[in-house]
C-alpha positions in Angstrom: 44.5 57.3 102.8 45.6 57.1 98.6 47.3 60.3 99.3 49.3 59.5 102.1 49.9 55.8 100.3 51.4 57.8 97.4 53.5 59.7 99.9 55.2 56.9 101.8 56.0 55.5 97.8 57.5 58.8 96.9 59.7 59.0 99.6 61.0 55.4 99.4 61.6 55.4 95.9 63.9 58.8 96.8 65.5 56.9 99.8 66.3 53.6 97.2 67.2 56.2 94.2 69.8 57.6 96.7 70.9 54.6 98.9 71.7 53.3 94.7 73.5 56.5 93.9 75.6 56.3 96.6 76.4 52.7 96.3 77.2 53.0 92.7 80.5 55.4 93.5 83.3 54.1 93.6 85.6 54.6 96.8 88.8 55.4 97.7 90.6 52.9 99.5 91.9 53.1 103.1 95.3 52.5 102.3 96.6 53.8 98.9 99.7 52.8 96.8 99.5 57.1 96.8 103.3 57.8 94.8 105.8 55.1 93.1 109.2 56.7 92.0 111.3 54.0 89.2 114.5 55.3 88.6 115.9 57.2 91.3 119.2 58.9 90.1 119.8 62.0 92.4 115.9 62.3 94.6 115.4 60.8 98.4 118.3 58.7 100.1 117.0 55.9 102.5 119.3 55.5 105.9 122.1 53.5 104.1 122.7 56.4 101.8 121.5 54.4 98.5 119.2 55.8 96.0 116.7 53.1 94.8 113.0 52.9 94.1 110.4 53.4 96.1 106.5 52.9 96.8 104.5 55.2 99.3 101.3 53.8 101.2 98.8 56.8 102.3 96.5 56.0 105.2 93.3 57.4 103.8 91.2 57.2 106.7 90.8 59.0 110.4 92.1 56.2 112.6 96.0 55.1 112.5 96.4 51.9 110.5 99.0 49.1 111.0 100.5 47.5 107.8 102.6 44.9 109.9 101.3 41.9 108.2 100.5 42.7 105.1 101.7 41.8 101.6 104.0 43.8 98.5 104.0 42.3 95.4 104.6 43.3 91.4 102.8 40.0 90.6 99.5 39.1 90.4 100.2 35.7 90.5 102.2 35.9 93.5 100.1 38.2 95.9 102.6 37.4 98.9 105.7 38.4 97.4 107.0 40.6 100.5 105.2 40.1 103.9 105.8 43.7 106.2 107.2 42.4 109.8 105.2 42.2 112.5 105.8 43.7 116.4 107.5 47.4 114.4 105.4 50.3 115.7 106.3 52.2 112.5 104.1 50.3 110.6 101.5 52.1 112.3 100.6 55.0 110.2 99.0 57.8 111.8 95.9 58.8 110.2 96.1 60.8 106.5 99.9 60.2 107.1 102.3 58.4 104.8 105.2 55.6 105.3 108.0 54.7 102.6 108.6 51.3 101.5 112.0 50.8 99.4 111.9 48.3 96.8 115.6 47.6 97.4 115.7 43.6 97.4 117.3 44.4 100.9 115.1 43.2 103.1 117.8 42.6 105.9 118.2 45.8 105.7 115.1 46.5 107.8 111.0 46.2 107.6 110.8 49.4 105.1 113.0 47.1 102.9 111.5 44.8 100.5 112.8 42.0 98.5 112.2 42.6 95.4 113.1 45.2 92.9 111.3 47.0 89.7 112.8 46.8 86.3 112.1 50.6 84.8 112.3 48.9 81.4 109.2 47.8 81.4 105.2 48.1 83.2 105.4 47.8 86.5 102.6 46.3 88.6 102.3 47.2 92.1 99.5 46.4 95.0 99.0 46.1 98.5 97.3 42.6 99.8 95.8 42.3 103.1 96.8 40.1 106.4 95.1 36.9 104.5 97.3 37.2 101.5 93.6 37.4 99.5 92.2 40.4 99.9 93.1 43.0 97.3 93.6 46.7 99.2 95.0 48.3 96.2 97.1 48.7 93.8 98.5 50.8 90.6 100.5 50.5 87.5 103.2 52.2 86.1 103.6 53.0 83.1 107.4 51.9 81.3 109.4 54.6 80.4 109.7 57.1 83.3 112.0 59.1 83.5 115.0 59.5 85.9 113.5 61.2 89.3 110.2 61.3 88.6 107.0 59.6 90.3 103.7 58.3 89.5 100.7 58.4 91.1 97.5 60.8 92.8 98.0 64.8 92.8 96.1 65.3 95.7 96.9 62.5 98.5 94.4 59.6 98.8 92.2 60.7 96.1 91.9 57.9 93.8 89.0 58.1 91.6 86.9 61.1 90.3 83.3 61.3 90.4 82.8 59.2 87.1 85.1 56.2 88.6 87.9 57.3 86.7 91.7 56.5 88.0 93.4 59.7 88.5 97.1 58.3 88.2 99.1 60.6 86.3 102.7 61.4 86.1 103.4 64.1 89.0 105.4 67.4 88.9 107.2 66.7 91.6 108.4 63.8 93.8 107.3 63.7 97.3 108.4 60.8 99.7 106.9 61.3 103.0 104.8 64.3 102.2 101.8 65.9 100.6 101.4 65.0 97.1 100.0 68.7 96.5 101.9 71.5 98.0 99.7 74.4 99.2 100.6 78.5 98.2 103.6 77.6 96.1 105.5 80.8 96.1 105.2 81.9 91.9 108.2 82.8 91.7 110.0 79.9 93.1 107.8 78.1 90.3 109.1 80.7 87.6 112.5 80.4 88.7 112.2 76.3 87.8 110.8 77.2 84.5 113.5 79.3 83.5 116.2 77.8 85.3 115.8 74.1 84.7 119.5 73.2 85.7 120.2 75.8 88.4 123.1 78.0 86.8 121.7 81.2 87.6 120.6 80.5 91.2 124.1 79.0 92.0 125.6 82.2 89.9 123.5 84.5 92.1 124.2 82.7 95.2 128.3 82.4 94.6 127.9 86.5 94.2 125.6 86.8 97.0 128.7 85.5 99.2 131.3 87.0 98.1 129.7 90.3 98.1 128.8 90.0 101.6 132.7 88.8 102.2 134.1 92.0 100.8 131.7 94.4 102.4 132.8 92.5 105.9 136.4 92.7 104.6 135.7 96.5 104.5 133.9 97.6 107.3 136.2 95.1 109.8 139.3 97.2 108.2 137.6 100.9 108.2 136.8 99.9 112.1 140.3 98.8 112.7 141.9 101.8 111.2 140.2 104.1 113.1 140.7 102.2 116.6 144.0 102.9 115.7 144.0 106.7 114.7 142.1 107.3 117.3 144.6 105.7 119.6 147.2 107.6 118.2 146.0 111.1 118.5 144.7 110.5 122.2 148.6 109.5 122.6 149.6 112.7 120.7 147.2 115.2 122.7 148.9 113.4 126.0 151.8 114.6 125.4 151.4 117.7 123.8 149.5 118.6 127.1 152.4 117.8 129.4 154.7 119.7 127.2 152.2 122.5 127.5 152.5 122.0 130.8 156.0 121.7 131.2 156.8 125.3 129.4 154.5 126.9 130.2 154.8 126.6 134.3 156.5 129.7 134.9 156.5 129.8 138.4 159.7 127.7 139.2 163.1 129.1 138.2 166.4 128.0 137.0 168.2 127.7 139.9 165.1 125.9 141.4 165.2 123.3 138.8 168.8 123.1 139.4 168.6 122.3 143.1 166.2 119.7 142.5 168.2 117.5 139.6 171.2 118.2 142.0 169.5 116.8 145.0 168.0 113.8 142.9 171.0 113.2 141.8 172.6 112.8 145.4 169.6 111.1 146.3 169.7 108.3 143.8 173.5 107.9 144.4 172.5 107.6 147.8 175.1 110.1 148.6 173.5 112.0 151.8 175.1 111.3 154.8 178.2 112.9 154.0 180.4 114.5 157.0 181.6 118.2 157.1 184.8 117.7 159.8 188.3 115.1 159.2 189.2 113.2 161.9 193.5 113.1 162.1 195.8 111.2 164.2 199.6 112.0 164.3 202.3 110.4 165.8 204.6 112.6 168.4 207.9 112.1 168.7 208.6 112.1 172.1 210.3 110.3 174.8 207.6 110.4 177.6 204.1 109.3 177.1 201.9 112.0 174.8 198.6 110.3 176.9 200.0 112.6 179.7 200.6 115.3 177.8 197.7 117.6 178.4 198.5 119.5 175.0 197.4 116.6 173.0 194.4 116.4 174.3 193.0 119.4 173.0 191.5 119.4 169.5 192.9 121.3 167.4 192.2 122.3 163.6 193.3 120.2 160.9 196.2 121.5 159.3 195.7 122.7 155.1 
């Protein structure tokens, strides 16, 4: 019975040592303030074609979430600074997914578009408030001095805190609106190529001679093919009518006078001279006194005179 009593202790002392342990970590919210960029010079453009700051929420959970409702602010004192519309189904964001709020001071410009701005001359303070204008869902600080293009926030989406409770906000390597703060099997060499070529002059070199290469080998092979369409067509014209000269000379067979008799009669035929009569037809007058119609002499034919 003392053994079994000392049994049922041990295990709840584990069970409360764990239920403590477990309690004493520090979670990562549902929604995160996941990537803030400050001055935006030449990143993302929002759907007016402006370049202005911006602040991306991360549903961190495995159900969609609606925002609609909830607050923006940069002041603490003012937790309902910019309340997200109601009734837009965008607001919904699908589970471990991300939606893009510009910190314009535009907010006719539509519900992603809040009214106020941040000054990148100084720490900015940002957080997310919940439907009661109360609740604190999270928020983040930026540090002053960022530089052009560049965002703060969580290297791998979400993911808030370590497992000592510490904030894992840091100046990223890369901006990211809308996508994964991480990017999975970067190619190396895309990442050497960054290194190296900071400002792009030898990919755009490469590139320019890439084209212009592949225009002068189609300039040459479109001209080769033409040129020898058209040698080709020649000699086939050539070999024509060196085969009908051959032809020509060397049929024997038919002689001179042959070939005589048939220009002639081509001739006559395209003159259109062949009906023509062999006998003359001549009428002369008799000087007599009686009627020659009775005379039976003159009705005889007789040949012409030469």
């Amino acid at each position: 019975m003392i053994k079994l009593k000392r049994n049922i202790l041990f295990v709840g002392a584990f069970l409360l040592l764990s239920l403590t342990a477990c309690g004493g970590k520090i979670k990562n919210p549902q929604l995160v303030i996941n990537e803030v960029m400050i001055v935006n010079e030449s990143n993302y453009m929002d759907e007016f074609g402006q370049r202005n700051a911006w602040i991306e929420i991360y549903n961190n959970t495995a159900a969609t979430k609606n925002v609609g409702g909830m607050f923006l602010t940069t002041d603490k004192n003012n937790p309902k600074m910019y309340a997200i519309p109601l009734g837009d189904v965008l607001t919904q964001i699908k589970p471990h997914q991300h939606r893009l709020f510009w910190a314009d001071n535009e907010p006719f410009h539509g519900t992603f578009h809040t009214n106020f701005k941040i000054d990148p001359t100084r720490e900015n303070y940002i957080a997310l408030y919940d439907v009661d204008g109360k609740t604190l869902v999270d928020e983040i600080t930026i540090p002053a001095g960022m530089e052009a293009d560049r965002t703060y926030g969580y290297e791998i989406d979400g993911v808030k805190y370590d497992n000592s409770g510490n904030i894992l906000a840091k100046v990223l390597d890369r901006a990211t609106p809308s996508s994964n703060n991480q990017v999975v099997g970067e190619n190396p060499k895309i990442v050497s190529l960054k290194e190296t070529d900071q400002e792009g002059l030898m990919l755009t070199i490469t590139s320019m001679l890439v084209v212009f290469v592949g225009l002068i080998l189609l300039f040459l092979i479109f001209n080769t093919i033409g040129n020898t369409a058209s040698n080709l067509s020649k000699k086939r014209k050539e070999r024509k009518s060196d085969q009908k000269n051959v032809e020509i000379s060397t049929d024997s067979s038919i002689t001179g006078d042959e070939i005589a008799a048939i220009s002639a009669a081509l001739h006559e035929l395209m003159d259109d001279q062949h009906d023509v009569e062999s006998s003359v037809l001549t009428i002369q007058q008799i000087q007599r006194n009686y009627s020659p119609w009775s005379f039976k002499a003159q009705t005889l034919r007789r040949n012409p005179r030469r």
